[in-house]
DSSP file (Angstrom, degrees, kcal/mol; ACC not computed):
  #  RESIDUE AA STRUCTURE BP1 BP2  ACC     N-H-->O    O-->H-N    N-H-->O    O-->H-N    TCO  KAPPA ALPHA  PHI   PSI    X-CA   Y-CA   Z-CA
    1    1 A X              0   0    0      0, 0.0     2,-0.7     0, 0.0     3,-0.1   0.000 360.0 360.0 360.0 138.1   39.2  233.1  153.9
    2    2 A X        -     0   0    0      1,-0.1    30,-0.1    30,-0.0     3,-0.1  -0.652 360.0-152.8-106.2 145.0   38.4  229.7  153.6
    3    3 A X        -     0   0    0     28,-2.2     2,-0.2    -2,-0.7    29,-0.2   0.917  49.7-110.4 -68.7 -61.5   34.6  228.8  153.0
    4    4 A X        -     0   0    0     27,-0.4    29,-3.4    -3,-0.1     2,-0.7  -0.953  36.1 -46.5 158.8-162.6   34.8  225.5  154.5
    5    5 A X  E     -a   33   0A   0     -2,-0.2    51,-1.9    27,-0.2    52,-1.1  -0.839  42.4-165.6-123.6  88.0   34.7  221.8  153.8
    6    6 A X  E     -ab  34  57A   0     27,-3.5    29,-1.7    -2,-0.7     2,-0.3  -0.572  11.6-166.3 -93.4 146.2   32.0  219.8  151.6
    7    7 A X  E     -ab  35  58A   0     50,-0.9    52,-2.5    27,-0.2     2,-0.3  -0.993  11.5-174.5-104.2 117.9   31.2  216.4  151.4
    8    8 A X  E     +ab  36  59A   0     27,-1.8    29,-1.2    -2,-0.3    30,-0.3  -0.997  15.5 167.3-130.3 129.3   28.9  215.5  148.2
    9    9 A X  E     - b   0  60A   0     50,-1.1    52,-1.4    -2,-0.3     2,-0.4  -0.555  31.5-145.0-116.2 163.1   27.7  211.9  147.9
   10   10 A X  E     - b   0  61A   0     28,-1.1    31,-0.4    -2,-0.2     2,-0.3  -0.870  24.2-168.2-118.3 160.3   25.3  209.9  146.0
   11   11 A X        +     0   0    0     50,-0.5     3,-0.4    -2,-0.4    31,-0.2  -0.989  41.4  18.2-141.9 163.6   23.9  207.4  147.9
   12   12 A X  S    S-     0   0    0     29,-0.7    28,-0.4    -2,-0.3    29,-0.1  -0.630 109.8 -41.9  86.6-159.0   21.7  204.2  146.8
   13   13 A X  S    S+     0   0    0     -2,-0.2     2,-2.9    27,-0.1    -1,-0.1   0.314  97.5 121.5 -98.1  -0.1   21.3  202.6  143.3
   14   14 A X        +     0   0    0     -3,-0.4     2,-1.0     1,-0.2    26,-0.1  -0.263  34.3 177.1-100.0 109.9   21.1  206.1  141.6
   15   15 A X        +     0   0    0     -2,-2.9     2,-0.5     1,-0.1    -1,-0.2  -0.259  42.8 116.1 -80.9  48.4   23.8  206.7  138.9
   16   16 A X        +     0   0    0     -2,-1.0     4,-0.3     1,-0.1    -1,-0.1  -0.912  29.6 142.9 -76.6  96.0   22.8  209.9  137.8
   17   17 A X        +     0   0    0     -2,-0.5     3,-0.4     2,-0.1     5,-0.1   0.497  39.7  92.5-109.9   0.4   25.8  212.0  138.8
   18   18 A X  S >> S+     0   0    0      1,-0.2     3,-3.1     2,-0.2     4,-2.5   0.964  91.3  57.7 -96.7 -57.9   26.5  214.8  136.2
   19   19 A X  H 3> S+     0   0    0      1,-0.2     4,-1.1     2,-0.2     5,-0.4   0.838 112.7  42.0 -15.2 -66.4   23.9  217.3  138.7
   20   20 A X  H 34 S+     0   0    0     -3,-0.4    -1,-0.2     1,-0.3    -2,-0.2   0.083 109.9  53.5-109.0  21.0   26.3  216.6  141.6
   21   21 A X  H <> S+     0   0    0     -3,-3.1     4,-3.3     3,-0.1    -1,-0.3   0.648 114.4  44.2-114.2 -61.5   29.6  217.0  139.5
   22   22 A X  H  X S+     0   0    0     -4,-2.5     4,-1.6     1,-0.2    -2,-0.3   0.863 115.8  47.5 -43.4 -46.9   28.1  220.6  138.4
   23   23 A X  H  X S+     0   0    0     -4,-1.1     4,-1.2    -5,-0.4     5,-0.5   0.787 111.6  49.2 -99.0 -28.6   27.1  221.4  142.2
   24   24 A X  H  > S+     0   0    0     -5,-0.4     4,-1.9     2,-0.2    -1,-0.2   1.000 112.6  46.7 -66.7 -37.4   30.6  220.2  143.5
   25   25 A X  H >X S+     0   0    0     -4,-3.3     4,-2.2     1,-0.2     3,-0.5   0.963 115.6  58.1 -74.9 -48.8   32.7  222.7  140.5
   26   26 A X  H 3< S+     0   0    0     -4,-1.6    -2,-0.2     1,-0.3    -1,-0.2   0.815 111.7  31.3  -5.5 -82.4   29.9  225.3  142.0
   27   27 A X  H 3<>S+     0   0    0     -4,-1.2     5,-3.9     2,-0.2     3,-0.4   0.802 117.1  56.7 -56.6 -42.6   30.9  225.2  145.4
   28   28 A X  H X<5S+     0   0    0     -4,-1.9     3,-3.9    -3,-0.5     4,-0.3   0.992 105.1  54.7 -72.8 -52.9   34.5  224.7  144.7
   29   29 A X  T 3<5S+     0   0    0     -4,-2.2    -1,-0.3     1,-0.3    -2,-0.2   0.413 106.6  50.7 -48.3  14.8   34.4  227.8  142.6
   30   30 A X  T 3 5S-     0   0    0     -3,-0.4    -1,-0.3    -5,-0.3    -2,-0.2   0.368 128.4 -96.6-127.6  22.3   33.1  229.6  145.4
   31   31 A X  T < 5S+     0   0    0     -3,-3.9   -28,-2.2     1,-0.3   -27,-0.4   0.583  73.7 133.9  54.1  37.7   35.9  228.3  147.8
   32   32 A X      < -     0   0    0     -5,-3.9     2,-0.4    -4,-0.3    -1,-0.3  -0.594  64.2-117.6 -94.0 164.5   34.8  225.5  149.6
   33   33 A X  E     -a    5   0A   0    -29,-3.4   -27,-3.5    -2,-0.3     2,-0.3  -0.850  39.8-158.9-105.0 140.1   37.2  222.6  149.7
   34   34 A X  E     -a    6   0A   0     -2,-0.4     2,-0.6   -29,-0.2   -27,-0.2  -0.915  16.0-175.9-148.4 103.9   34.8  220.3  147.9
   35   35 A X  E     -a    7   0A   0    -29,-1.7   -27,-1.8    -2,-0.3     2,-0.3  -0.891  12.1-158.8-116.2 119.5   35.4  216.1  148.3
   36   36 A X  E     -a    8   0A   0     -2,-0.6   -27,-0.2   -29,-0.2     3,-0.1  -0.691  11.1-159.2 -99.1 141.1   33.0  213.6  146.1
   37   37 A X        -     0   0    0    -29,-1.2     2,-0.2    -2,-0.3   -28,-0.1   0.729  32.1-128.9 -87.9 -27.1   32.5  210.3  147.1
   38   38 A X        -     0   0    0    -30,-0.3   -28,-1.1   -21,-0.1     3,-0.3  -0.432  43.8 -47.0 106.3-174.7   31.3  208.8  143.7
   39   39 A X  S    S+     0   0    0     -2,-0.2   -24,-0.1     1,-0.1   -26,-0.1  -0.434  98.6  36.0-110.4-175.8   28.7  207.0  143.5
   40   40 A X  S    S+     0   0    0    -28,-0.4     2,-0.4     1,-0.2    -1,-0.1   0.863  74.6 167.8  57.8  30.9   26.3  203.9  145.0
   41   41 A X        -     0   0    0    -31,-0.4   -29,-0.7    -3,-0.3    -1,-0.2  -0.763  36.7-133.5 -98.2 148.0   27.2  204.8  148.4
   42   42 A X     >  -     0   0    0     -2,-0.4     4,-1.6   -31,-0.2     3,-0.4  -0.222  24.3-116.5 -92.7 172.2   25.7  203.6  151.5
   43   43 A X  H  > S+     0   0    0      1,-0.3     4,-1.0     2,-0.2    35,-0.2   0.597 117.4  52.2-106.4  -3.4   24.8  206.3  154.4
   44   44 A X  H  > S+     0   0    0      2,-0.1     4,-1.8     3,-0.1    -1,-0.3   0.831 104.3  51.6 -89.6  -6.8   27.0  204.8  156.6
   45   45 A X  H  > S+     0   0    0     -3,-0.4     4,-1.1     2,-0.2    -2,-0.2   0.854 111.3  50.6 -39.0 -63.1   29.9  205.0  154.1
   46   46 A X  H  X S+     0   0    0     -4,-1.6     4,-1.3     2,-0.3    -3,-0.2   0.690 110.9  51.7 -70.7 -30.8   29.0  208.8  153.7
   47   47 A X  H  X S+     0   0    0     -4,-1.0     4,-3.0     1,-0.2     3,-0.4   0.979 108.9  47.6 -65.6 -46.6   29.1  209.2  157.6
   48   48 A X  H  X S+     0   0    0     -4,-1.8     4,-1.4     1,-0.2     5,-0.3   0.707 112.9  46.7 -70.6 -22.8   32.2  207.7  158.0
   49   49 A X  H  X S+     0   0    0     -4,-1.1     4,-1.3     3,-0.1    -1,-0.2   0.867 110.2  54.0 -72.9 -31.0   33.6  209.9  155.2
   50   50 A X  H  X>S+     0   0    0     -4,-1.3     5,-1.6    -3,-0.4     4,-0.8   0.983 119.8  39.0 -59.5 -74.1   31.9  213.2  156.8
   51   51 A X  H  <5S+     0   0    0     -4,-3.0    -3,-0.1     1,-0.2    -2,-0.1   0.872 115.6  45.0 -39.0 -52.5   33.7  212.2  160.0
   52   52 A X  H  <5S+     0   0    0     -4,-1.4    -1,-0.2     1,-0.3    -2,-0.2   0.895 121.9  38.6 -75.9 -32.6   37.0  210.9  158.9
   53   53 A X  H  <5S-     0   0    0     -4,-1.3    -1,-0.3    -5,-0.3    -2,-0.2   0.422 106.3-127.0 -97.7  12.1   37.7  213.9  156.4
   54   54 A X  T  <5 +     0   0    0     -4,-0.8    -3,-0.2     1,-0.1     2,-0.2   0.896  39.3 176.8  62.5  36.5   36.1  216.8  158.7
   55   55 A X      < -     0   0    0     -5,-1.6   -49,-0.2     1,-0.1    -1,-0.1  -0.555  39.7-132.6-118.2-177.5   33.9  218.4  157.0
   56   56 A X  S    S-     0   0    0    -51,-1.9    30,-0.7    -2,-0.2     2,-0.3   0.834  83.6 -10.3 -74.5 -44.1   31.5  221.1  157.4
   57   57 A X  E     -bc   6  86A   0    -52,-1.1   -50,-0.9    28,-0.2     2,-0.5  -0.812  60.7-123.0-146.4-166.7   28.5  219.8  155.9
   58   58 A X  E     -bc   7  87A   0     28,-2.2    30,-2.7    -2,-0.3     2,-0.4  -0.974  21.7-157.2-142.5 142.5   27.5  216.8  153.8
   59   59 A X  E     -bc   8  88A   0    -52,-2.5   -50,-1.1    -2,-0.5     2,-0.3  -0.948  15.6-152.6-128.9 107.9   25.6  217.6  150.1
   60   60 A X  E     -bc   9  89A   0     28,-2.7    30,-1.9    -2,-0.4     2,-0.4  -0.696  13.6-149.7 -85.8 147.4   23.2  214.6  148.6
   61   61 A X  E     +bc  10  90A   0    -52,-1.4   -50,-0.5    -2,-0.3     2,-0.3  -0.932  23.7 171.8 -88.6 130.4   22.4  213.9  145.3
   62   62 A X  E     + c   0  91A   0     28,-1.8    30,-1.2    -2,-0.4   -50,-0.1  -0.923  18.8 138.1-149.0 126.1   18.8  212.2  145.2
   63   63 A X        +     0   0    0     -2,-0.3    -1,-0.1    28,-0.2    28,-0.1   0.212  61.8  71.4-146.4 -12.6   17.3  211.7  141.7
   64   64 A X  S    S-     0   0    0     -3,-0.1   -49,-0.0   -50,-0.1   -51,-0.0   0.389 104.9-106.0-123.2   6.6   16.0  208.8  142.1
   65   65 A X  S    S+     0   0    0     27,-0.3     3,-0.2     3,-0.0     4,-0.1   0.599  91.9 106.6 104.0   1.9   12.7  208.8  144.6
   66   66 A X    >>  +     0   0    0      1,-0.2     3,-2.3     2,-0.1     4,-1.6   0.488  41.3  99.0-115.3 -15.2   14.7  207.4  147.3
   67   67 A X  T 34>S+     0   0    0      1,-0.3     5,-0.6     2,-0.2     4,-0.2   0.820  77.6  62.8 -34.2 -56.6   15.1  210.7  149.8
   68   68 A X  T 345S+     0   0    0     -3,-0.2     4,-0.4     1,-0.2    -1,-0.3   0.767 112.0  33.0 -24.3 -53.6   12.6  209.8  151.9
   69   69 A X  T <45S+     0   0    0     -3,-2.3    -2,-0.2     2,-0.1    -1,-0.2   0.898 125.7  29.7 -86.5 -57.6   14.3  206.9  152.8
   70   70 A X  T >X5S+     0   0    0     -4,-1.6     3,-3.3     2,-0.2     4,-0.9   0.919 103.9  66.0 -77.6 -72.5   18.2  207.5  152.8
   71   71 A X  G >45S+     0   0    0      1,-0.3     3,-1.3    -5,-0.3    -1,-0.1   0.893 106.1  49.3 -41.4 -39.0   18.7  211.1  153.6
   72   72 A X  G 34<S+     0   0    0     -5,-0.6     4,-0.5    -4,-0.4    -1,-0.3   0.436 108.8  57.8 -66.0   1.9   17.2  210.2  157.2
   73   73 A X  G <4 S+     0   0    0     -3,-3.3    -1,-0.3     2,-0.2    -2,-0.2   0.064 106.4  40.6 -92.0   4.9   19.5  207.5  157.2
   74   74 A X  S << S+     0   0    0     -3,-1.3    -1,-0.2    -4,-0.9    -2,-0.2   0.059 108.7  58.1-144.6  28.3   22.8  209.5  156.8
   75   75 A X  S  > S+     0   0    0     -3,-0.2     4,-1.9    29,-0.1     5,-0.4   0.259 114.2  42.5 -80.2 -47.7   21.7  212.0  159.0
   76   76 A X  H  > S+     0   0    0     -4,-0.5     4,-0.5     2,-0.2    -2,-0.1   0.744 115.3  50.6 -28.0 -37.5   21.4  208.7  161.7
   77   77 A X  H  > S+     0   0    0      2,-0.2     4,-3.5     3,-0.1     5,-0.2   0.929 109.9  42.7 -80.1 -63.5   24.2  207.6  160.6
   78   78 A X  H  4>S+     0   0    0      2,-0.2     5,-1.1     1,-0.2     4,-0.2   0.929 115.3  52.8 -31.9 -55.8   26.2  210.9  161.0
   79   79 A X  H ><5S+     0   0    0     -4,-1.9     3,-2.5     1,-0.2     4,-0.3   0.921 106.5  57.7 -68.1 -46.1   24.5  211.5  164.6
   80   80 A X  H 3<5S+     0   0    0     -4,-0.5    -2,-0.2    -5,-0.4    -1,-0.2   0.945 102.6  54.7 -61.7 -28.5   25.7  207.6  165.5
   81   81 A X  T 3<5S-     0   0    0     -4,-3.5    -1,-0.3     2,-0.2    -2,-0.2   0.621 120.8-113.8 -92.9  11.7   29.0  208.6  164.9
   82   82 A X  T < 5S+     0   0    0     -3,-2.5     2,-0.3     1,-0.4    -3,-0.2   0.589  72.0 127.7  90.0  28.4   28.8  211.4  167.2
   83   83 A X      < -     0   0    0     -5,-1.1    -1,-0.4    -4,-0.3    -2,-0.2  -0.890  51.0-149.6-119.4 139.4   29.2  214.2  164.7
   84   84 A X        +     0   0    0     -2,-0.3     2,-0.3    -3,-0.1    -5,-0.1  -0.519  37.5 156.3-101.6  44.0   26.9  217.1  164.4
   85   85 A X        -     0   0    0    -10,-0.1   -28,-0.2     1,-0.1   -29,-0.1  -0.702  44.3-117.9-107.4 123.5   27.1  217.9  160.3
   86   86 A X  E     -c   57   0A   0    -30,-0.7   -28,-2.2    -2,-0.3     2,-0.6  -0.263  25.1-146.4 -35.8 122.9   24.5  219.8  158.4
   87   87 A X  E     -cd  58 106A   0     18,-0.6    20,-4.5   -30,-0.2     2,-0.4  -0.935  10.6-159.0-121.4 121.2   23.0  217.5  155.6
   88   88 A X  E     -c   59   0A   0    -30,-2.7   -28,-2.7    -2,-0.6     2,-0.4  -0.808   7.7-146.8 -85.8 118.9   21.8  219.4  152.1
   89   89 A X  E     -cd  60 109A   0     19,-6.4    21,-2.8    -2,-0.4     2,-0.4  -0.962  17.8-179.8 -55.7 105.5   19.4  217.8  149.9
   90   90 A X  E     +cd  61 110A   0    -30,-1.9   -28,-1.8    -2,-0.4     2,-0.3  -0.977  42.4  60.6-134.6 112.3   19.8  218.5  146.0
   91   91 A X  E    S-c   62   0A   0     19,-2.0     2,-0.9    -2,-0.4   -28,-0.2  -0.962  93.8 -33.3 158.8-169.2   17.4  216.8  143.8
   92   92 A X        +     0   0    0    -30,-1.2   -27,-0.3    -2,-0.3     2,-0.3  -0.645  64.0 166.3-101.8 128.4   14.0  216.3  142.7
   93   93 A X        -     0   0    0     -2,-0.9     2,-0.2   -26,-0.1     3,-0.1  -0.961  32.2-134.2-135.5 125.8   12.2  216.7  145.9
   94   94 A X     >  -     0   0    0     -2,-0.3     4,-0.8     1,-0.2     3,-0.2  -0.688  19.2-135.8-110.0 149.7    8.2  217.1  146.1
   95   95 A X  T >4 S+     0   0    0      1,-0.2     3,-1.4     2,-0.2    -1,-0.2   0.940 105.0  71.9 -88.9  -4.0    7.6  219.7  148.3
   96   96 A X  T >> S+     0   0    0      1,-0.3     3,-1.2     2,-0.1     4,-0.6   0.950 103.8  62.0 -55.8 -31.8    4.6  218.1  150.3
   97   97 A X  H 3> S+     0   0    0      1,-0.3     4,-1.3    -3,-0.2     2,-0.5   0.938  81.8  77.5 -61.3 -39.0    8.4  216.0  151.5
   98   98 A X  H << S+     0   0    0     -3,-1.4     4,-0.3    -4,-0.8    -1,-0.3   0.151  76.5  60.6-112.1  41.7   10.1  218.6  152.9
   99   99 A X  H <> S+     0   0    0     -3,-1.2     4,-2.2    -2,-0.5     5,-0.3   0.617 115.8  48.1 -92.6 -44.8    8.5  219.2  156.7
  100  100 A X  H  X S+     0   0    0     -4,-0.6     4,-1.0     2,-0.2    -2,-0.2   0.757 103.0  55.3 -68.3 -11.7    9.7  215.6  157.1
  101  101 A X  H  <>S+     0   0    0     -4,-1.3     5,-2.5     2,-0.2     3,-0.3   0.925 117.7  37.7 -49.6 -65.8   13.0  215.9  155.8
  102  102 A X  H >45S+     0   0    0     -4,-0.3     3,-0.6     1,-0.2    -2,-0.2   0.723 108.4  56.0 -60.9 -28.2   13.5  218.5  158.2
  103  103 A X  H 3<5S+     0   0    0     -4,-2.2    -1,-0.2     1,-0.2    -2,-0.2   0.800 108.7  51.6 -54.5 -41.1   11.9  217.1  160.7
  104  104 A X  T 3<5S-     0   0    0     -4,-1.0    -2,-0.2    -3,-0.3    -1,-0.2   0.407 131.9 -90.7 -62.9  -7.4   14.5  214.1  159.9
  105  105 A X  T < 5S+     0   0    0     -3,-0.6   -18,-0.6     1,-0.3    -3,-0.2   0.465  71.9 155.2  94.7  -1.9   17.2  216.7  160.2
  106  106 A X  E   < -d   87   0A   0     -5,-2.5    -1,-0.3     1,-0.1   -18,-0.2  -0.156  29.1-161.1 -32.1 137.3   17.8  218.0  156.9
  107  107 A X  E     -     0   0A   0    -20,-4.5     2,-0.2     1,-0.3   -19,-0.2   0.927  64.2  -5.6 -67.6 -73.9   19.2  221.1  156.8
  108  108 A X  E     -     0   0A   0    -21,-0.2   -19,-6.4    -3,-0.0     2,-0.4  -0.908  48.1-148.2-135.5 165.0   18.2  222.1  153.4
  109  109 A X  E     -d   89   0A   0     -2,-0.2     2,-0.5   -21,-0.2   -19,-0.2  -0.957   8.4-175.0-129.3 143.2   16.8  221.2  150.1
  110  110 A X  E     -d   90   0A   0    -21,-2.8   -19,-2.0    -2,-0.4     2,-0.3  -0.975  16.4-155.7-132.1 145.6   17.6  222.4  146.7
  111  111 A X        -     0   0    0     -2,-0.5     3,-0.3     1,-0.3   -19,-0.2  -0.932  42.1 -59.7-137.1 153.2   15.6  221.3  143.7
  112  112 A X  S    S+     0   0    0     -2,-0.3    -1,-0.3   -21,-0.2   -21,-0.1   0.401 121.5  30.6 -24.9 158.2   16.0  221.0  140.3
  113  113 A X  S    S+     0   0    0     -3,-0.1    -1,-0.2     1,-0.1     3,-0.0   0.678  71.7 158.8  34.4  31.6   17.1  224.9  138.7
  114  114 A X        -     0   0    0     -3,-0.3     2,-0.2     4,-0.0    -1,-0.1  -0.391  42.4-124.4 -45.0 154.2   18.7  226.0  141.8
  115  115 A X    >>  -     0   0    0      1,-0.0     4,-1.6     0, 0.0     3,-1.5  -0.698  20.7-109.8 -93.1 162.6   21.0  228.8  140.4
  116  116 A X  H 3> S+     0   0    0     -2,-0.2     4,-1.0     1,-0.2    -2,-0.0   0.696 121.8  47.4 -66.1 -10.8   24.4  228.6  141.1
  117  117 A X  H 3> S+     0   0    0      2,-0.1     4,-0.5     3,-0.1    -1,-0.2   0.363 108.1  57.3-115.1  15.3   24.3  231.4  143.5
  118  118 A X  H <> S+     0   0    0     -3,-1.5     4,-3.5     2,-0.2    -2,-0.2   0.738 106.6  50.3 -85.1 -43.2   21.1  229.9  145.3
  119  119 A X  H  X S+     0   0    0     -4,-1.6     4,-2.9     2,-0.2     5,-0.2   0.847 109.8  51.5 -72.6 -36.9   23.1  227.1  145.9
  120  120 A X  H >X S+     0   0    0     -4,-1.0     3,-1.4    -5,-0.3     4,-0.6   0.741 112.9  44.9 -51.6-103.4   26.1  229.3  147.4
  121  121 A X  H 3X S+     0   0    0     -4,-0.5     4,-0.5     1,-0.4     5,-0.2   0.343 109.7  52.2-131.1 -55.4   24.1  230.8  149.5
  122  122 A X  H >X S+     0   0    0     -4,-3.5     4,-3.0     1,-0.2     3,-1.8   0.922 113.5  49.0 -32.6 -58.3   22.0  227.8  150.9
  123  123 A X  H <X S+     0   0    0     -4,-2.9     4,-2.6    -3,-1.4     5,-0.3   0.881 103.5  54.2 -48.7 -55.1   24.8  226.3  151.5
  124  124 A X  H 3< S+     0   0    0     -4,-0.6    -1,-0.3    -5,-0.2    -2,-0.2   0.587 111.1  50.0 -62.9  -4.2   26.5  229.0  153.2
  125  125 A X  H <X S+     0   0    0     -3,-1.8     4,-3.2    -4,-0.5    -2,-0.2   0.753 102.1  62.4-105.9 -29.1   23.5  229.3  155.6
  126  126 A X  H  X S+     0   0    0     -4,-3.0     4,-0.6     1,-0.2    -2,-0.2   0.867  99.9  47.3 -13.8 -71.8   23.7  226.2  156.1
  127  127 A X  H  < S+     0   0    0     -4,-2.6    -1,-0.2     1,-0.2    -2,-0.2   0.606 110.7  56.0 -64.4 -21.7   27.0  226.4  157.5
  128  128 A X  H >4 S+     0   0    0     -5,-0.3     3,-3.8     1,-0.2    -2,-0.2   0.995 103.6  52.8 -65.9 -60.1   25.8  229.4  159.8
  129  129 A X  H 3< S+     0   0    0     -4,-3.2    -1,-0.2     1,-0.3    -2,-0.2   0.550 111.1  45.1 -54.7 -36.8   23.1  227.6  161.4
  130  130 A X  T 3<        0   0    0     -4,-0.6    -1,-0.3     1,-0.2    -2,-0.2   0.150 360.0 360.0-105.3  -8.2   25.3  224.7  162.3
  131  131 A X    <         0   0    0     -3,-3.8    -1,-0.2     0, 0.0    -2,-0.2   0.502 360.0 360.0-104.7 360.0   28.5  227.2  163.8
């Protein structure tokens, strides 16, 4: 069976990618089809890549302090394009942030020393919530 279809982005000024290189062979070993965007991408970039490639959900990298700001912006962006796609937060995350994350339409958040089979599994509920 096939799990499904990830999109994992960075988006903004933060080049710290090696996390979201680990979280993509994660997911792909667990049989998601798993397409990275690289990095310094903007959240309408990352909608329009969620759209145009079809996938199930959308996975950020945020290291850099910036979540607040961006993840509610690619979940806007995503909704402007008419698309309904779960967006995962992975990344140092405070938790006093995350009723407004969700409130913004986060799905989920994963924070530093997720295990790799926390991150399955989020993910995979993710995907429930959303079918």
């Amino acid at each position: 069976m096939h799990a499904g279809r990830i999109l994992v982005a960075k988006v903004g000024l933060d080049g710290h990618d090696r996390g979201i290189k680990v979280v993509a062979r994660i997911l792909r070993d667990a049989g998601y089809e798993v397409i990275y965007t690289g990095l310094f991408q903007t959240p309408e970039t990352v909608a329009a890549a969620a759209v145009d490639e079809d996938v199930d959900a959308v996975g950020l990298s945020m290291l850099s302090g910036a979540h607040m700001t961006l993840a509610p912006l690619v979940v806007e962006a995503i909704r402007a394009l008419g698309a309904d796609i779960p967006v995962i937060v992975g990344g140092i995350v405070h938790d006093s942030d995350l009723d407004e994350l969700a409130a913004a339409g986060v799905g989920t958040v994963l924070t530093p020393g997720a295990t790799a089979d926390e991150i399955v599994a989020s993910v995979g509920r993710a995907l429930a919530g959303a079918r």
